[in-house]
N, C-alpha and C positions, 0 to 999 in steps of 0.2 A: 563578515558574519559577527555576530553579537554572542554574548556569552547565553541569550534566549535564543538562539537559534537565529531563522529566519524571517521577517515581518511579510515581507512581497518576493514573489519567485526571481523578480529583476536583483532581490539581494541576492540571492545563490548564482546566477549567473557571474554578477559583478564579482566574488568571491571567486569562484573558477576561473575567473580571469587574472585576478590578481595573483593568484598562485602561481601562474604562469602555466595553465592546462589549455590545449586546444579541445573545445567541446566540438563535436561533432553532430548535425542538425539532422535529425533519424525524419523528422515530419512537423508539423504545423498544430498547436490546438485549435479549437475553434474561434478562441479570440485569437490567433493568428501568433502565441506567443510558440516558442522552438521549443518543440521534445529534443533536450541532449543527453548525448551518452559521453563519456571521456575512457579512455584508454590511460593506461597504467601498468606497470607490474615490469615484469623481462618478456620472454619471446618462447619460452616453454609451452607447449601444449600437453593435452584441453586446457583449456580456458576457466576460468571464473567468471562467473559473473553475479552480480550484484545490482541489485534496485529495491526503489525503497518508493514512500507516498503516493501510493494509488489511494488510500486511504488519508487527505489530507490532514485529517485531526494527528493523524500518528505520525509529530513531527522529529520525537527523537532520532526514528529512523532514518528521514532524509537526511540532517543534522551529522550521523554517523556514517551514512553512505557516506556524502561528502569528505571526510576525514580520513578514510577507508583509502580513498584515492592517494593520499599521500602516506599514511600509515602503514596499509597492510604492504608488509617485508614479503615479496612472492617472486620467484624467477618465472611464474606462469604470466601468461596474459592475462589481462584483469580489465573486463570490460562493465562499467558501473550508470548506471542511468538513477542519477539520486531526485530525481521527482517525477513522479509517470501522471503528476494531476495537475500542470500549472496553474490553472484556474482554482482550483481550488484551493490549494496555498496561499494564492490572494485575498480571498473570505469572503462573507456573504455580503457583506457591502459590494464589494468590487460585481460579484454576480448579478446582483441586483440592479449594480448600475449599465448592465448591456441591456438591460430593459425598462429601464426607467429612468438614464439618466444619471446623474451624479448624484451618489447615495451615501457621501460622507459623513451628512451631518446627523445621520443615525446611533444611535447611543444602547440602543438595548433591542434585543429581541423582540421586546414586546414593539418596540418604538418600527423593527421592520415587519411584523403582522399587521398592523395598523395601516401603513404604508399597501403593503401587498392585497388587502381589501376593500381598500378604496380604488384601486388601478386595478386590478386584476377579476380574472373570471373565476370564482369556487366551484372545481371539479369534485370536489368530496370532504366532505366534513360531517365528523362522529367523535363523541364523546372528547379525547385532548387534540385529536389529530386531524388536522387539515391537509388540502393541496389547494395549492393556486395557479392559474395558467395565467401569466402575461406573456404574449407576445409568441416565441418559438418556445420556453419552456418553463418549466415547472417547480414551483417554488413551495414545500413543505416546510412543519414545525422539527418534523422528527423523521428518523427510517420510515422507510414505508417497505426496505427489501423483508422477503418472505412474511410481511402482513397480509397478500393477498395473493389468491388466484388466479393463475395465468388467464389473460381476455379477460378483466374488468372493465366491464363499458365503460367506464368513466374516464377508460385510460387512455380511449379512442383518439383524441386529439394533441396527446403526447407519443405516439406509436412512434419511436425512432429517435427520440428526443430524449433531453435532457430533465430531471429533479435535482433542486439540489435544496440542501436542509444546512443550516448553521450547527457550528458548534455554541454548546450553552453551556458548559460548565464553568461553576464558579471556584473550584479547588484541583483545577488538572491544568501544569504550564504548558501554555501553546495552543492549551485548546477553549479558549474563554471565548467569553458569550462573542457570536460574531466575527471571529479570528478568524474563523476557517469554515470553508463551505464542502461539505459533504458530496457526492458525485452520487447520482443513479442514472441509471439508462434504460432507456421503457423500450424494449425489444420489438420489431416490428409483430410479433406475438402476442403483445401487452404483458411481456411477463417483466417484472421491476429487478433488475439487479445493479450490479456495481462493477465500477473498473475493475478490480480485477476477478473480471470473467472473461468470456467469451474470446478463451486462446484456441479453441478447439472449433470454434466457428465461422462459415464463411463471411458471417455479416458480423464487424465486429467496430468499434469506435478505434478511431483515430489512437489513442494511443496506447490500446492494444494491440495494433499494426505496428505500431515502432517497435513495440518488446519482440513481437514475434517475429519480424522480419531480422531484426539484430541477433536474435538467437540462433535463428536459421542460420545465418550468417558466418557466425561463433562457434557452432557447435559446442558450448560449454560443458565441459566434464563434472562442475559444480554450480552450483546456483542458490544464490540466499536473497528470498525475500523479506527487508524488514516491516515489521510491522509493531504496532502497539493494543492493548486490550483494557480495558475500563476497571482494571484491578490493580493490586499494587505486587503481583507475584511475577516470576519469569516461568515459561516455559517454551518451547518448538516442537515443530509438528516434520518429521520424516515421511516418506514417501515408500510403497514396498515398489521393489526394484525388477527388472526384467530376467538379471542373473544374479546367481548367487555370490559369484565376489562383488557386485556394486549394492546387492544389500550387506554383504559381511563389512565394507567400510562406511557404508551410511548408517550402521548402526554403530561402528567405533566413532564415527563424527559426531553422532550425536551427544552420544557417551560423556566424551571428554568435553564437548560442548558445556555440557550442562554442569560437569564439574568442574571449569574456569570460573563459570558465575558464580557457584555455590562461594566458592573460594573469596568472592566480590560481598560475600554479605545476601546475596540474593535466595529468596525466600520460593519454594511451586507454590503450586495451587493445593488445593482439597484434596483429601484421598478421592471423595465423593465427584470433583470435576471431572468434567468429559465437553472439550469446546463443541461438539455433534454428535450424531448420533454414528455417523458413520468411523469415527475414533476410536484407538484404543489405546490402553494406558499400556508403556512398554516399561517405564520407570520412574521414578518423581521426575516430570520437569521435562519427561520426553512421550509424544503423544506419538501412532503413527495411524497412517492414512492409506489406505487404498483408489489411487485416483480413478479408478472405475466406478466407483459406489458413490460418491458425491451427490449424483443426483442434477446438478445441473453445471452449466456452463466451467469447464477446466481454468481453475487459479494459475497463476504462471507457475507455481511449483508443481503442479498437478501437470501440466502439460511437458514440463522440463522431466521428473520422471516415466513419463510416455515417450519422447521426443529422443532426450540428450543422457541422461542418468542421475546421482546424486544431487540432492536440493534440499534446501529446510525453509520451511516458515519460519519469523522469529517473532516471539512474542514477548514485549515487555511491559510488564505493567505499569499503566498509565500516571496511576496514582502514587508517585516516586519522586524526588528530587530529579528534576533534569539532567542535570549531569549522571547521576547515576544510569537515567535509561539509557542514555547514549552511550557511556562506558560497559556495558552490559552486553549492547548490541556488539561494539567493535570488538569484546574479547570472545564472543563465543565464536564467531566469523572467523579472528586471529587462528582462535584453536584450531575451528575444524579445519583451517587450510593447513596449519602446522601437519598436521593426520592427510590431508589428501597430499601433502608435498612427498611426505613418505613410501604412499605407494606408489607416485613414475618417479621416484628415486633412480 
């Protein structure tokens, strides 16, 4: 691993290797690369668990899972799946070349739109935003998740398939033009969402079946997903709980969460922010959720407080020195577990 993190999901493998960690193969993506998870910690139960990059652009996170494995100090089990998107990790060259080829000598976004409209079919194109169909799947500028209405004809011939959109930013590390390919999944519904959905469903992609069969598995007492957001603040998103002692410590988790970073230099958001509409603000820095009210397909933390108990989103903003995101993620994760070691004291 590089002080940038990782360039192709083969480096974080080779990395886990050299640490000298047995990865453990949960399922296959579709380019045939291995969902793993590694083991770590002592032999205490519940469990931890941690995963990171369903979201490929949000590399700090995998970056810090990885680390996590050797760093976080826990006598519990610690079970971590630090990329749930290998494909994506690789970038949109790499995605682009399962349908056309070797697609190296691409230089710019604009240089793969060019490319994608001379080979490809256009399913829909308005005003900035396009989609392309080569082949089995589907190649955008940009999101297209909650731009449209579930059963868009146009989505007919992606039903069950794949989208994927490049990262283009010119001033966020890890996430530049073409670095990283984006994940959607066109539900046999036509409704557009993303890997981390469909935990709560019987039809679901491949490496939503690895998280959720590993969890099943685990029955994890805690659960932290990292993630990143296109800002330069921190905050997490808590879960309400089934009983009132596993909300009385998800709410001291968060707590003290969010008072590590502070301590780091770290900045929230706006009085005025709110990430949905289904949120609400418990404190600077800590959002919580109702995973009932979501609205559509259960996130892995949204299924984990249904399923297992405590869990937090992590969200760090994007727009940061990399090092600091990554340092950010592992201490508030540090903390909260310092706080759940406490209560099976």
């Amino acid at each position: 691993m590089s002080s940038s993190g990782f360039k192709h999901y083969s480096d974080l493998l080779t990395t886990l290797h050299q640490r000298g960690h047995q990865t453990r193969v949960l399922g296959y993506a579709p380019d045939s690369s291995p969902i793993v998870s590694v083991q770590s910690g002592g032999d205490r139960l519940p469990a931890i668990f941690i995963s990171a990059g369903s979201h490929s652009t949000e590399h700090a996170g995998v970056v810090a899972a990885v680390e996590l494995i050797d760093q976080l100090e826990t006598k519990h089990q610690l079970h971590v799946i630090p990329c749930r998107d290998p494909i994506g990790l690789n970038g949109f060259r790499y995605v682009m070349s399962r349908s056309l080829g070797d697609c190296d000598h691409l230089t710019s976004v604009e240089d793969a739109e060019s490319l994608l409209r001379e080979k490809g079919e256009i399913l829909y194109e308005k005003e900035d935003r396009w989609l392309i169909r080569v082949g089995e799947y589907g190649y955008a500028n940009d999101t297209l998740y909650r731009k449209f209405k579930k059963g868009q004809s146009f989505l007919e011939p992606l039903k069950g398939r794949r989208i994927y959109f490049p990262s283009s930013t010119l001033d966020i590390p890890q996430a530049g033009p073409l670095e990283r390919a984006y994940t959607q999944i066109i539900t046999p519904e036509a409704e557009i969402l993303h890997l981390n959905r469909f935990h709560d469903t019987s039809w679901a992609p491949i490496e939503v079946q690895c998280t959720r069969e590993l969890m099943a598995e685990v029955q994890p007492g805690l659960t932290f997903d990292l993630h990143e957001y296109g800002d330069d603040g921190f905050w997490l998103s808590g879960r309400r709980q089934k009983t009132k002692e596993d909300e009385m410590w998800e709410r001291r988790m968060a707590a003290e969460g969010v008072q590590s970073v502070k301590l780091l230099g770290a900045t929230f958001p706006e009085e005025s922010y709110l990430p949905g509409t289904f949120f609400e603000k418990l404190e600077p820095g800590v959002f919580w959720l109702d995973a009932l009210e979501r609205g559509e397909g259960l996130n892995l933390v949204d299924f984990s407080a249904r399923q297992f108990g405590p869990g937090f989103t992590i969200e760090t903003g994007m727009r940061q020195e990399f090092e600091k995101r990554i340092e950010m993620q592992k201490t508030v994760v540090q903390t909260a577990v310092r706080v759940f070691e406490q209560r099976y004291a």
